[in-house]
N, C-alpha and C positions, 0 to 999 in steps of 0.2 A: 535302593531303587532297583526293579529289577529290570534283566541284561537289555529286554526289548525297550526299554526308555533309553538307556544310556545314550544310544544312538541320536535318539533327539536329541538330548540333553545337549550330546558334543556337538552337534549341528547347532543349535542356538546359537552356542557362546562364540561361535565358529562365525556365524553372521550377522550379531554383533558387533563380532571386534569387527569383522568385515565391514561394517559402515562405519565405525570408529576410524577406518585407515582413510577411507575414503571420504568421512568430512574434512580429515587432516589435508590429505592429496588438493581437495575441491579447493580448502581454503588458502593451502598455499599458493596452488595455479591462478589462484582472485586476484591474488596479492597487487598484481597491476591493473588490473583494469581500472578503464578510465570511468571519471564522472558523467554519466551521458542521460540523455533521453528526458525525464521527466525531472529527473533531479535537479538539472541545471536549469530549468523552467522554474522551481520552488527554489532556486539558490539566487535566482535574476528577482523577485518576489521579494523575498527577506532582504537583500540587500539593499534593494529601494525602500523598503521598510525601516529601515538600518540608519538611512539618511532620510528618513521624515518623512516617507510617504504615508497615506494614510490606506490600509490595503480596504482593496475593492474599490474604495472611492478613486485611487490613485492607479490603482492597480486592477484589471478585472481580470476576475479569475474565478473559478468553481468552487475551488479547495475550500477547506474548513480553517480559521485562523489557529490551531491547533499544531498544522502543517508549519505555517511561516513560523511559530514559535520555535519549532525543533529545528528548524534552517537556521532560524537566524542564532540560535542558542551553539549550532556548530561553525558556523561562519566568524563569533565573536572568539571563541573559544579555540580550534583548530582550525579555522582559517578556510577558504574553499576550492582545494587544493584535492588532486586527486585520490592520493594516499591520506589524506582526513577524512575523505568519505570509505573510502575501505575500511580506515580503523572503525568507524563510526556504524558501519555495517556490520560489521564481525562483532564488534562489542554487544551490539542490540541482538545478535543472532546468540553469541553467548549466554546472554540476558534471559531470552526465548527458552534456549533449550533446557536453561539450570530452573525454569519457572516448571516444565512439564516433567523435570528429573523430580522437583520438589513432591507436583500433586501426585505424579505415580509411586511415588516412595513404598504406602504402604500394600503395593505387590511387590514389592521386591525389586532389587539390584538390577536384576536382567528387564525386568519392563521399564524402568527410569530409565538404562541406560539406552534401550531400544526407541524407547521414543525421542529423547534429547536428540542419538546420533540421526534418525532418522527424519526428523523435523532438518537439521541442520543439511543433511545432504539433498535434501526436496527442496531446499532452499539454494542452496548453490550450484545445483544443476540448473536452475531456472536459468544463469549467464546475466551477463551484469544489468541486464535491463533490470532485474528484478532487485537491483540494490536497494534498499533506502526506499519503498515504496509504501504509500501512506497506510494500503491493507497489511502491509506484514509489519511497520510501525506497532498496530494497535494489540499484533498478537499475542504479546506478551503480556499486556493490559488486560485483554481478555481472560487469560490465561490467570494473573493473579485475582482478575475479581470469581472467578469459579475458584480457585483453589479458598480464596476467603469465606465461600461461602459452605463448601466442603466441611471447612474447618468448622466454621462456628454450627455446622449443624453433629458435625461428630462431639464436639468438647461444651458448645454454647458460648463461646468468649464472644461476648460484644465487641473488643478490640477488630475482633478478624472482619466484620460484618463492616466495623469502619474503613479497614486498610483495603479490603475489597471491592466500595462503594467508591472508595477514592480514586484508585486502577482506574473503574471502567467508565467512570465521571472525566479521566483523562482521554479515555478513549473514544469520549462521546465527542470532542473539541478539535478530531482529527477526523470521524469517521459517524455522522449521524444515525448510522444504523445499527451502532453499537446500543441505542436504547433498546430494542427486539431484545437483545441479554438480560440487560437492566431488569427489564418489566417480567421476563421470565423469571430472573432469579429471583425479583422481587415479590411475585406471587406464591413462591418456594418459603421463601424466610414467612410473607404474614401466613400460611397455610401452615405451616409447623410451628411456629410460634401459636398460632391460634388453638392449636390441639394442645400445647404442652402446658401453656402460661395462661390462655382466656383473651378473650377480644379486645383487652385496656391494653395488657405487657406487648400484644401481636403488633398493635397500634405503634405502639411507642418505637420495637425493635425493629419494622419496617421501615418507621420515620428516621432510625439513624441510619439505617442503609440507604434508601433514598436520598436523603437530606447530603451524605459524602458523596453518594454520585451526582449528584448538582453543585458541587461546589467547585470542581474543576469550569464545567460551561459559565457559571453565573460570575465567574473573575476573569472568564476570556471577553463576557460580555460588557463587564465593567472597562476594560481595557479596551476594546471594542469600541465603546462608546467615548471614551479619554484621548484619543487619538482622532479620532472624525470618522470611522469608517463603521458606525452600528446602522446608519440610515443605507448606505450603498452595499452592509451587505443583504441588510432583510431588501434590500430592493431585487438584488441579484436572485437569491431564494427562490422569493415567491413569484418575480415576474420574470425568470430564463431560465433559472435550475429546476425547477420539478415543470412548469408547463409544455418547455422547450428541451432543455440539455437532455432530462430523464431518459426521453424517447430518442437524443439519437445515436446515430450508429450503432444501433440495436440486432443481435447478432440471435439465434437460434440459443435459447437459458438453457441448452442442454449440449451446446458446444463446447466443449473442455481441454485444453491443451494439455498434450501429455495424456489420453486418455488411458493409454494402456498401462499407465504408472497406478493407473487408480482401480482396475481390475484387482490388484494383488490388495491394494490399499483399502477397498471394501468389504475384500473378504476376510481379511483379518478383521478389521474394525464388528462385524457384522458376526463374526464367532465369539470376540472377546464381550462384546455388549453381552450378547444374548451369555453367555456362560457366567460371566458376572453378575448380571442383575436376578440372576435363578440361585446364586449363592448367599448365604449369611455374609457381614462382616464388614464389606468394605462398599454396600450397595449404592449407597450412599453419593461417594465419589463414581460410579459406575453411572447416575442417574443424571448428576451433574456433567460429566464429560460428553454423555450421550446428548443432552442437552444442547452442549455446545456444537457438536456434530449438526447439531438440528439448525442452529445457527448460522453454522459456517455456509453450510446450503442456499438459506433465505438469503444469508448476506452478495451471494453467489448470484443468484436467479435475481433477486430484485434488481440489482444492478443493472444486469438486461447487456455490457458490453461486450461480455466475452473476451473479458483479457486476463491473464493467465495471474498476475498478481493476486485479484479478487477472489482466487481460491484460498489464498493463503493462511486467512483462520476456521478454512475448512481444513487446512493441514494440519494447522497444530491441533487441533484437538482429535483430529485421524490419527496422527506420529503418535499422539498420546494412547490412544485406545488401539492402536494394531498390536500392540504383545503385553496388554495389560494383563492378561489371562493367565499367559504362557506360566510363570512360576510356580502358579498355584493350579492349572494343569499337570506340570510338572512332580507337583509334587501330592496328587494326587490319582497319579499313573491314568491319565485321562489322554491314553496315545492319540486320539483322534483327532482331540483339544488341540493339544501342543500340537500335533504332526502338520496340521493345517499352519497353524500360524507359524510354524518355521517355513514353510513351503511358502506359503505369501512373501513370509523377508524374503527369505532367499531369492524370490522373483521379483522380488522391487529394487533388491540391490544388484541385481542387474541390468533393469532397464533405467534406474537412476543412475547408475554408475555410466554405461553406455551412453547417457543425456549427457551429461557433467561432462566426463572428456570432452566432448565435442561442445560444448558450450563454454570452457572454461577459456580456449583461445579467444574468445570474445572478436572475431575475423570482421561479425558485421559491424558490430561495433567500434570497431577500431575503424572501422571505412569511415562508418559516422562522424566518427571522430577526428578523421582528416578533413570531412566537411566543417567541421567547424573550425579548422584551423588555415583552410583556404581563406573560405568567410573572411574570420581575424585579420589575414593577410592584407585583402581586399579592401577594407574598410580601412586600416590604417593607414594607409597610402591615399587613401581622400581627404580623410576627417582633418580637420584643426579642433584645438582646445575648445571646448564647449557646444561642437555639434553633437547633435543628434542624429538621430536613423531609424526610421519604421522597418520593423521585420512582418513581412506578409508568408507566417509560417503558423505549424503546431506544433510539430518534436522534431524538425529536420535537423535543427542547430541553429538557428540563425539568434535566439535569444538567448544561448547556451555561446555565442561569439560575442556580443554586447556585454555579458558577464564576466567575460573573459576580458575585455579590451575597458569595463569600466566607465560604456559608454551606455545611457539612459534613449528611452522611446519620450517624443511628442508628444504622445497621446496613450492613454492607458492601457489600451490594448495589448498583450502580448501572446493572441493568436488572432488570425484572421478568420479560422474557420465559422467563430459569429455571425459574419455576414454572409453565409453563404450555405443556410437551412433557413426553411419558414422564412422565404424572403418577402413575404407580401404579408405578414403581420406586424403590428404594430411597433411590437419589442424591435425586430431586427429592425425597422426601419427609424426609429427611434437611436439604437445603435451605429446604423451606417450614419446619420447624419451627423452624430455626435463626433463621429470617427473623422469627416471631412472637415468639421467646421476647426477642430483641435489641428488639423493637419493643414488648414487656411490660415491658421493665427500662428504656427510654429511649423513651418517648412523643415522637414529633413534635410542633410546634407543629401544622403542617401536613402534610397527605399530598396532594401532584398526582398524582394518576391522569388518564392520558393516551387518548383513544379509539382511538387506532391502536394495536393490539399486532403484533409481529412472531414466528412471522411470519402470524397470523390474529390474529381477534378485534377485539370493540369493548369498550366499556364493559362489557358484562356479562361478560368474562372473569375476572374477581374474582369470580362467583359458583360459578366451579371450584375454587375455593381458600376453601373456607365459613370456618373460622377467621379469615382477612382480611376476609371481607366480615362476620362477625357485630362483628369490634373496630370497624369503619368503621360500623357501624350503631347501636352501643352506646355510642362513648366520644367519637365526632364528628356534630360536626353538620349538619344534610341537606347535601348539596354544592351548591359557588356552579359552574353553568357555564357554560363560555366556551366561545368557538370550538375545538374541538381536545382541552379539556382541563377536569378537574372538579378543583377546589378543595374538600379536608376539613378545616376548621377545628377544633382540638381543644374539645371542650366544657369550658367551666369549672368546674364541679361537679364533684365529688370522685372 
């Protein structure tokens, strides 16, 4: 190599290891954070689940039953407990990074290891909210149906085309907009199948990729339906999820948190793409990764909420592609190649590193966390054996305290924010009455109304909903308040 590379060269491996220490650093400073935020909403979910609810019918909720299986699958198993969701984090982020170590392999050492450490420290800089969330769930899923699909176009093994289909069929049953992949890759497999084999073999080898990525959804749907809840969730779908929920809280599709983490981020990605795909050899995996960059975006913008999670399999397949290049720049004295892309790390592993510290104390979160441990307090000093409690919340804690204390809602709701968008169509109003009549036939001990609503309002938000705020005025008593949150205790008289 000659003298003027060397320099890069030591700069590389220099930052590298440099995000090697520093996923280490990330993942030990995790090591406590607590269970919080959305988590404990999908952990309150699967546990009613657990005990015979039937979700959505029993439980309303957005999620994809995909979600409750992997809660309730650690809830059975490690229990829901803080330190079970760490290990259960960390394992999956393991999981991740040894998927994008795998697909980069054949550039070399230094780009597997850049992208694994790299994914895993964009991951732990995000702070505990981003534990366990359903976009960086599926990453890995993603992650092995492009790597299977790689494969079987480099070697032809229909095996890989199956274990591939089967991935992102899993990842269909957490995250519906994993079919955008699907139907990509799948137009990939019948167009080179059609060139090599003829339109009968293209037929057939498309149908086994298709047919495994259907088989995860078509056994959630059987399951789905064997429980009670396939009619309340195509209800939820089609009459609140895409006509209502879609649109709200819709934030500017080009608002990004962490923006300046994706400066360095795109221009690696955006040298390694283009110098790869102008290369023989490994174009292949360059087309399919690129692919998935395309993905991660749509999966991004369609969303429309602007919350920093739903970048997250735009990461992993950026982690993947920022030094894919570098070795085979490297070692083809392409100083401008490499020069670039170590100047990217190197400026990513500084403002991830910079995020990370300061996110790893987990300060808000931990604040969070005492709200839900006032709550807890609150509540068991009212309740007897077999009451119940309405929480008039969406991530403050108050169903992340119920969880905690083991105590079940009235009524299926376990956010309030439903009634309070689109209040003059039919759906919500359909919803609010549903909400009262269940809360006329099973009285709470207690009702926590929470002051932050999402995604507006404070406390006087219930006065949009007169029905709830005339039973709160009539049948409970003035409310006890706290920091964050009001306490209605049921009156005793009759």
């Amino acid at each position: 190599m000659s003298g003027s590379l060397r320099p890069i060269s030591a700069a590389s491996v220099l930052v590298v290891a440099g995000f090697g220490a520093l996923t280490a650093l990330l993942a030990w400073r995790s090591s406590t954070w607590p269970l919080i935020h959305d988590v404990a909403l999908m952990h309150y979910a699967a546990w009613r689940i657990g005990e015979g609810a039937a979700p959505y019918r029993d439980v309303f909720d957005m999620n994809q039953p995909g979600t409750y299986l992997i809660h309730l699958a650690v809830l059975r198993t490690l229990g829901g407990g803080d330190l079970a969701w760490r290990l259960v984090d960390l394992a999956w982020l393991a999981a991740t990074a040894g998927a994008i170590a795998a697909f980069a392999a054949p550039w070399g050492a230094l780009a597997s290891a850049a992208g694994a450490f790299v994914f895993a420290t964009y991951h732990l800089a995000g702070g505990a909210w981003q534990a366990g969330q359903r976009d960086y769930f599926v990453c890995v899923l993603l992650l092995l149906g492009a790597l299977g699909v790689a494969r079987w176009l480099e070697g032809g093994r229909l095996t890989a085309l199956m274990w591939s289909g089967a991935a992102l069929g899993a990842g269909l049953t957490v995250k519906p907009h994993v079919v955008l992949l699907v139907g990509a890759l799948g137009a990939i497999v019948a167009v080179t199948a059609a060139r090599g084999c003829g339109v009968a073999t293209a037929a057939g080898v498309t149908a086994v990729f298709l047919g495994s990525a259907a088989a995860a959804p078509l056994a959630v749907v059987v399951w789905l339906a064997a429980v009670g809840g396939l009619g309340a969730w195509y209800e939820i779908v089609t009459g609140y999820l895409i006509p209502l929920y879609s649109r709200l809280g819709r934030t500017s599709s080009w608002s990004v948190y962490r923006w300046h983490a994706w400066i360095p981020i795109a221009l690696g990605v955006t040298v390694s793409l283009a110098y790869g795909l102008l290369r023989r050899g490994a174009r292949a995996r360059y087309l399919i990764a690129g692919l998935g960059v395309a993905y991660g975006i749509v999966h991004y913008v369609a969303q429309g909420k602007g919350w920093e999670y739903h970048l997250d399999p735009l990461a992993a397949f950026a982690a993947l592609l920022i030094a894919a290049a570098l070795p085979a720049a490297l070692a083809a004295r392409r100083r401008l190649v490499a020069g670039t892309l170590v100047v990217s790390l190197g400026a990513l592993l500084i403002l991830l590193g910079a995020k990370g510290l300061e996110a790893s104390s987990a300060e808000f979160w931990w604040a969070r966390y005492a709200t839900v441990r006032a709550v807890e307090t609150d509540l068991r000093e009212r309740l007897a054996p077999g009451d119940t409690v309405q929480v008039l919340d969406t991530t403050g804690g108050g169903i992340h305290a119920l969880f905690r204390l083991g105590v079940r809602e009235p009524t299926r709701f376990i956010y309030d924010f439903h009634f309070f968008h689109d209040e003059e169509t039919a759906v919500i109003q359909a919803l609010r009455a549903e909400f009262i009549r269940d809360l006329d036939a099973h009285p709470p001990r207690v009702i926590v109304l929470f002051e932050r609503g999402w995604p507006g309002g404070g406390y006087d938000r219930v006065e949009r909903f007169p029905a709830l705020a005339a039973r709160l005025r009539e049948r409970y008593q003035p409310p006890l308040t706290r920091a964050g949150y009001r306490l209605y205790a049921k009156r005793n008289d009759s």
